[in-house]
C-alpha positions as MATLAB code, in Angstrom:
seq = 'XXXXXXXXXXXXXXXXXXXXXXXXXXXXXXXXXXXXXXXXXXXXXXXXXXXXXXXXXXXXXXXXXXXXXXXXXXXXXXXXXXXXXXXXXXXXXXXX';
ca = [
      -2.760   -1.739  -75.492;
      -5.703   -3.230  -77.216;
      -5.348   -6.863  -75.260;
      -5.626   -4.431  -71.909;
      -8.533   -3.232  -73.132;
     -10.064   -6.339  -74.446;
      -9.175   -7.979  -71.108;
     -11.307   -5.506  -68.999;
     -14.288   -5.783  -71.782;
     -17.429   -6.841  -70.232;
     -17.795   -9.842  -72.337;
     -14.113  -11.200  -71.803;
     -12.897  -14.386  -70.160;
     -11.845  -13.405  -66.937;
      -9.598  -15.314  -64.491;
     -10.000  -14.297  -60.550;
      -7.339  -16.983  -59.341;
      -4.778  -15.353  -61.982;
      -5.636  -11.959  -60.819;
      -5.220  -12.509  -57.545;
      -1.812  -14.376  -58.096;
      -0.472  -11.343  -60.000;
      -1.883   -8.918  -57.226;
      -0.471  -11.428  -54.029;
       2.782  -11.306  -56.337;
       3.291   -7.797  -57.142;
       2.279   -7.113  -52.924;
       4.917   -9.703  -51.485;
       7.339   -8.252  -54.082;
       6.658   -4.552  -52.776;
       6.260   -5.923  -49.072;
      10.242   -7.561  -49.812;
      11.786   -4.319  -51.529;
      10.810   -2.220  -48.355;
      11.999   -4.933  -45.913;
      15.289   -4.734  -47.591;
      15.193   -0.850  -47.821;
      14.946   -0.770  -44.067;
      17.379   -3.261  -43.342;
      19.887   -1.729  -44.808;
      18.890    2.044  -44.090;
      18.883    0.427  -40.563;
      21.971   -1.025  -40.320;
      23.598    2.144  -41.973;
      22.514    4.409  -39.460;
      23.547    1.903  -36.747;
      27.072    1.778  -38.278;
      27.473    5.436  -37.735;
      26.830    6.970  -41.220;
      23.910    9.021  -43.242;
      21.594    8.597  -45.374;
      22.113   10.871  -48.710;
      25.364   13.312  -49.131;
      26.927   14.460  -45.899;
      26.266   17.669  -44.666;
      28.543   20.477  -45.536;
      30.295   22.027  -42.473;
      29.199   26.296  -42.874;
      31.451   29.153  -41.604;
      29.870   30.475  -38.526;
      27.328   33.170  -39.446;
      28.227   35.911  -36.347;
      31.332   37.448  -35.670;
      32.883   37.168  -32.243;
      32.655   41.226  -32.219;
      29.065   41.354  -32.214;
      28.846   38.555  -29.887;
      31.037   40.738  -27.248;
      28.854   43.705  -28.010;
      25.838   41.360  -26.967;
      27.367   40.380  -23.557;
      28.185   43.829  -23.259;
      25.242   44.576  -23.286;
      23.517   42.447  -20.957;
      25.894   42.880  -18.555;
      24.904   46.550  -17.867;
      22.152   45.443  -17.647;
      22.545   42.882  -14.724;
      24.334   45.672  -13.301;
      21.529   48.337  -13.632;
      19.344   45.196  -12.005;
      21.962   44.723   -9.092;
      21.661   48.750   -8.307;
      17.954   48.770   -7.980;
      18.002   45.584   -5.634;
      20.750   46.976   -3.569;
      19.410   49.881   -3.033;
      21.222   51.922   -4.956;
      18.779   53.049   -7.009;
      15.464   54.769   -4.868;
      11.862   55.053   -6.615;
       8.509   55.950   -5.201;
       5.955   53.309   -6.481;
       2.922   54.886   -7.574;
       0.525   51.685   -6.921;
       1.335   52.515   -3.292;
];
């Protein structure tokens, strides 16, 4: 710890061309790792499988009762909708 901090002392030796070697380094390094990370997050998508643990099939979450009860219900009311365009059904409009 105390070479770090003598290194970024005022009165220190510096070295630009060895800084910017480390930094170019570390970057192309970085720059290499997420090339590779793509590639191959690429290629296993293309291949058909998934990234992280496969997903967990759940039970349905309605029951096929309430789901009748539903249709049910909108079916009386296309029917009350039928009987009004029909004419089964007669109302005086009061805008007219």
């Amino acid at each position: 710890m105390t070479s770090l901090l003598k290194h970024f002392r005022l009165g220190s030796n510096r070295n630009p061309v060895r800084d910017w070697l480390a930094l170019l380094t570390l970057s192309i390094m970085v720059f290499a790792g997420i090339v590779v990370w793509n590639i191959w997050a690429f290629d296993t998508v293309a291949s058909g499988g998934a990234i992280g643990a496969p997903a967990v099939t759940a039970p349905p979450i309605f029951s096929r009762s309430s789901l009748d009860a539903v249709h049910a219900v909108f079916s009386s009311r296309a029917d009350e909708e039928s009987k009004y365009q029909t004419g089964a059904y007669r109302y005086a409009d009061p805008a007219q």
